[in-house]
C-alpha positions as CSV (number, residue, x, y, z in Angstrom):
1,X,90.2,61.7,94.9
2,X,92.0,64.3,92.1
3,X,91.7,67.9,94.1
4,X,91.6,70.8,92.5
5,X,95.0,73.0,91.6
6,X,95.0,76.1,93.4
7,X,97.1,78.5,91.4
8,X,98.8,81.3,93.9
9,X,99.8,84.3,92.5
10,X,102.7,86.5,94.2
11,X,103.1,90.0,92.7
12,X,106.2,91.6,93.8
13,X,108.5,94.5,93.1
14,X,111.8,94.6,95.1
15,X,110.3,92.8,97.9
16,X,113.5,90.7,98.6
17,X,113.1,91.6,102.8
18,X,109.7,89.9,103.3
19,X,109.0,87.2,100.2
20,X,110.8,84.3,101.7
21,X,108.5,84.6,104.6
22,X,105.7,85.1,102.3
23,X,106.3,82.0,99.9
24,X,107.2,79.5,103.2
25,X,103.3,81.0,104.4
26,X,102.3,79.5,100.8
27,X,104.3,76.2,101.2
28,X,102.9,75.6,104.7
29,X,99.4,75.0,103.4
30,X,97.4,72.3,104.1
31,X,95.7,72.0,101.3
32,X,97.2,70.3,97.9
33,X,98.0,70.6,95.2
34,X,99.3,73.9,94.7
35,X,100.8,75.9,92.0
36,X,103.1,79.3,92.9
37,X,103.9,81.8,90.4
38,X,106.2,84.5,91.3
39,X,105.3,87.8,88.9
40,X,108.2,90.2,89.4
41,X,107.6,93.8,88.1
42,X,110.6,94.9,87.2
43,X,112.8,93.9,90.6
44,X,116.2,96.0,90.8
45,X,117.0,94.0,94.2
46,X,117.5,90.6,95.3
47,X,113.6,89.2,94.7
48,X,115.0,86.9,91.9
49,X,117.7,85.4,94.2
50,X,115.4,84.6,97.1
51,X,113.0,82.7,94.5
52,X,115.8,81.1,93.0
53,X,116.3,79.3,96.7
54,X,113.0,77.5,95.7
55,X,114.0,75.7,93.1
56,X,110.8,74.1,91.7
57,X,108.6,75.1,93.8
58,X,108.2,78.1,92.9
59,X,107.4,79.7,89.0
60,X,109.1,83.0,88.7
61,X,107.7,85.2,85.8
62,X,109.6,88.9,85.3
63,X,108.3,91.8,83.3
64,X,109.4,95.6,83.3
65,X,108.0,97.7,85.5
66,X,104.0,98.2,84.8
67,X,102.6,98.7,88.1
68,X,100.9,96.0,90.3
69,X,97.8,95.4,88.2
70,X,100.0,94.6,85.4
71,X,101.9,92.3,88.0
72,X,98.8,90.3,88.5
73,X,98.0,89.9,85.1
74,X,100.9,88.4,84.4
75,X,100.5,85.9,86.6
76,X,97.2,85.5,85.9
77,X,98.3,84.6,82.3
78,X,100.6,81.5,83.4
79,X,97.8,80.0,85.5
80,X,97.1,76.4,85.3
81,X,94.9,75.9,88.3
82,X,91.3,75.9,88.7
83,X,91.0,77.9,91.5
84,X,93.5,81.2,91.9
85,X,94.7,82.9,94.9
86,X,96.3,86.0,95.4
87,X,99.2,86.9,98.4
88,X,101.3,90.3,98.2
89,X,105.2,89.3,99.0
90,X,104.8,90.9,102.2
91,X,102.0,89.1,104.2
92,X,101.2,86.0,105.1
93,X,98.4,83.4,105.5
94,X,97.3,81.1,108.1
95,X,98.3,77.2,107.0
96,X,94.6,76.3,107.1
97,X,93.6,79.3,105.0
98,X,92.9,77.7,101.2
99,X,91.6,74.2,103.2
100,X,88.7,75.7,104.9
101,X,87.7,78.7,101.6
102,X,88.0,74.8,99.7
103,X,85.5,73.3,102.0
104,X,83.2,76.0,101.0
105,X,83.7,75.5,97.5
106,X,82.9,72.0,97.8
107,X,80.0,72.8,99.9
108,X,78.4,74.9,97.5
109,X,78.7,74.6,94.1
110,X,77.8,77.8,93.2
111,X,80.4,79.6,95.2
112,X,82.4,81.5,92.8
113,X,84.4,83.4,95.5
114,X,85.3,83.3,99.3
115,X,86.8,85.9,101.7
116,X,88.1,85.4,104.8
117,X,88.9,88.1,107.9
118,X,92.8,89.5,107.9
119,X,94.8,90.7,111.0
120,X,96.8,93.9,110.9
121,X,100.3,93.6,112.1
122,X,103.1,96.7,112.3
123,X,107.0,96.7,112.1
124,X,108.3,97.6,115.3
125,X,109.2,101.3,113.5
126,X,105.6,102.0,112.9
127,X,103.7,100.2,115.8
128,X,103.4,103.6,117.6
129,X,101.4,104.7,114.5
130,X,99.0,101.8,114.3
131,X,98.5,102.4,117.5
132,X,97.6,106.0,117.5
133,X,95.5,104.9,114.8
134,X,93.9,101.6,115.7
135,X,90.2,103.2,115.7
136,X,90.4,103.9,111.8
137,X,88.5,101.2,109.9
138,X,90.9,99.7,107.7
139,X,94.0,99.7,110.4
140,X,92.1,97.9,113.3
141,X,93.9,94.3,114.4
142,X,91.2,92.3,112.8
143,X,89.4,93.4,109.6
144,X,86.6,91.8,107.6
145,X,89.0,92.0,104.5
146,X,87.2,91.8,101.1
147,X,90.7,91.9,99.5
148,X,92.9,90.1,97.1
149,X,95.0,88.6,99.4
150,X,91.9,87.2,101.6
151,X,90.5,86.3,98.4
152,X,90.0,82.2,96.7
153,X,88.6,82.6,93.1
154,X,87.1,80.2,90.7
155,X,89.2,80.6,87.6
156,X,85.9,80.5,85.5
157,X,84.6,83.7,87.3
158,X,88.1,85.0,86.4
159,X,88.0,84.1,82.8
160,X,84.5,86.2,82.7
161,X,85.2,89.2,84.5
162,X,89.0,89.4,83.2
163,X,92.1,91.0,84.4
164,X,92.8,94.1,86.2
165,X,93.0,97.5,84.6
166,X,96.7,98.7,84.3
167,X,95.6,102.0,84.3
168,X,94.7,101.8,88.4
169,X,98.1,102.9,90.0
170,X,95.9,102.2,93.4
171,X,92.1,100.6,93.9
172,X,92.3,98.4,90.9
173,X,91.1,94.9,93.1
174,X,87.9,97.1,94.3
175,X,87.7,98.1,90.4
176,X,87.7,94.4,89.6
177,X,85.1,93.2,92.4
178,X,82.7,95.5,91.4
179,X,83.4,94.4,88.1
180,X,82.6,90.9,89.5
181,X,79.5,92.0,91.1
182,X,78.1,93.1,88.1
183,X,78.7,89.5,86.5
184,X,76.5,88.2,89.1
185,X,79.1,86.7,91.3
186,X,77.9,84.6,94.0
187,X,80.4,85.1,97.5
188,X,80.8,84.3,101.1
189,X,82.6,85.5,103.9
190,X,84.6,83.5,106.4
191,X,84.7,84.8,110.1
192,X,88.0,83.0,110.4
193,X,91.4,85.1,110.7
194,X,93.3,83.7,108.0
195,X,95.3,86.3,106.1
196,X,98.1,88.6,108.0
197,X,98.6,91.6,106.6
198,X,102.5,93.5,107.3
199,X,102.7,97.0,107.3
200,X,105.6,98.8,106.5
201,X,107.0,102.2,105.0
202,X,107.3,100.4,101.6
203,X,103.9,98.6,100.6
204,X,101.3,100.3,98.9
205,X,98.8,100.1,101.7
206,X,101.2,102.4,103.3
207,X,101.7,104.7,100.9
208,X,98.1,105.0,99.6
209,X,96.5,105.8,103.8
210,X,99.6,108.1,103.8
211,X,98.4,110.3,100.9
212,X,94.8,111.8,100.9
213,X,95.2,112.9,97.3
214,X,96.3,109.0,96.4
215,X,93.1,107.8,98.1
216,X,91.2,110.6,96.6
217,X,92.1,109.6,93.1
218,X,91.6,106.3,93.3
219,X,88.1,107.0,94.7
220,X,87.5,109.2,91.7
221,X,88.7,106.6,89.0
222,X,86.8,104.2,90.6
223,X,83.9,106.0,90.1
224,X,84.2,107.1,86.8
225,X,85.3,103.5,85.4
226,X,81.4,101.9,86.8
227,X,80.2,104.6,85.1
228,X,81.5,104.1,81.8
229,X,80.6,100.7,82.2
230,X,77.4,101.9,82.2
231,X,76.9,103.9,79.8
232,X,76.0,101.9,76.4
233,X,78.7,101.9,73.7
234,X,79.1,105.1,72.0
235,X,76.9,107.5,74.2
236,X,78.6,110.1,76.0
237,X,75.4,110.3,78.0
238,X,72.6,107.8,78.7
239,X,70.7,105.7,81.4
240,X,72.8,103.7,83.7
241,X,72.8,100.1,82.9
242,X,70.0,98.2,85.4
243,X,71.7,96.9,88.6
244,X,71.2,93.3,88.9
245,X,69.4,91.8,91.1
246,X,70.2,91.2,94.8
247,X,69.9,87.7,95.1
248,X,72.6,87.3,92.3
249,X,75.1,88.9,95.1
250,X,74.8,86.8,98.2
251,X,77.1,86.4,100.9
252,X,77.3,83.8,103.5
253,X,78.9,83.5,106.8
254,X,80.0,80.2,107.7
255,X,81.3,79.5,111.6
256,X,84.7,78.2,112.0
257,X,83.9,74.7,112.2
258,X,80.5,74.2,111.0
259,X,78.1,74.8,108.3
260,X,76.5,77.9,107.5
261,X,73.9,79.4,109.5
262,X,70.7,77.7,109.1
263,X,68.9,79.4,106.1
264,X,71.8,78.8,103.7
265,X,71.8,82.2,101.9
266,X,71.4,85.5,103.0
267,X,70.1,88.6,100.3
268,X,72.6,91.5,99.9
269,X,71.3,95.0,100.4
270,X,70.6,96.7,97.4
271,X,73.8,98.8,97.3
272,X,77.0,97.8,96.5
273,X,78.8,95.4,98.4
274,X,82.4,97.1,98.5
């Protein structure tokens, strides 16, 4: 039986230290056939060297510099697979990680998107922080990770919601959930630790818990993007669009080596998800 392409997209800007661990995490799934596109934004360092070592293996794609949204829309532009995936060049994902999100897909047909759980890990240089700060919510070992790099994707959903907005220097994959949420996008959670994610004095996770005023922004423009989006074309001020309804959000849960609870589907509260 014909399976279907997962296309795996690596944004990356001068992330020559970590990528090789990063693409091998890629390789070392056990789920084929796979597609890898390397979308380099603007590199000054040695990324293109390290993908070069891949030969065929790997697609490598190069633009200038344009931020990390702009990154993943390159990428997202070369895809050829039915499903896409996303992993920053400095983490890493379990080898079973796109086998068991692809067992829920063929589960359940009308799964357009699956999550998994992610585990923090620190470079010996910042362990003492993570430590000191391992009560926060987002810096805990294990996380329930609604995040690109957790994330499988049906391509379709993808071709309906779109890209991500360049203009997000930070928060632009919580812009594009929501955005997915309002298409009516149907996801589930796994309780399985699949995704690893590095942090280091140089990735964006870093920077943006490091600076209140980054977070605050983001916070702000995320805010004021739904909002537009709700307002009908034209009208500075009007009626926010009608949420849709719960049922059209539902997330599942499914145990490690079984089916889903019995029930099948669960409702989603009435507020957001994210």
């Amino acid at each position: 039986m014909n399976r279907p392409l997962i296309s795996c997209i690596v944004p990356v800007f001068n992330g020559e230290r970590y990528l090789g661990e990063t693409l091998d995490s890629i390789l070392a799934q056990t789920y084929r056939p796979l597609e890898i596109i390397v979308a380099d934004d603007g590199s000054t360092d040695g990324t293109a060297a390290v993908v070069a070592t891949y030969d065929d293996q790997v697609r490598y794609l190069w633009q200038t510099n344009a931020g990390p949204a702009a990154a993943r829309n390159l990428g997202l532009r070369a895809v050829q697979g039915e499903f896409v995936a996303f992993l920053d060049a400095d983490d890493l994902w379990h080898q079973e990680k796109l086998a068991r999100q692809m067992a829920r897909f063929e589960a359940r047909a009308e799964l357009d998107m699956c999550f998994t759980k992610a585990q923090n890990f620190w470079i010996p240089e910042l362990r003492e922080f993570g430590a000191r700060h391992r009560d926060h919510p987002g810096l805990q070992e294990t996380v329930c990770a609604r995040s690109l790099c957790t994330l499988l994707v049906r391509g379709s959903l993808v071709d309906r919601v779109g890209g991500f907005n360049p203009e997000f220097s930070a928060g632009e994959d919580t812009d594009w959930f929501l955005r997915a949420f309002e298409h009516g996008a149907v996801m589930e959670s796994l309780p399985d630790v699949l995704m690893y994610r590095r942090w280091h004095r140089g990735n964006l996770s870093w920077r943006a818990f490091a600076s209140d005023t980054q977070l605050r922004d983001a916070r702000l423009q995320l805010v004021k993007a739904r909002l537009d989006r709700r307002r009908p074309a034209g009208m500075m001020a009007a009626r926010p669009r009608e949420r849709p309804a719960p049922e059209m959000w539902r997330e599942d849960h499914a145990m490690p080596d079984g089916p889903s609870p019995a029930g099948g589907h669960r409702a989603a509260p009435a507020e957001d998800p994210l």
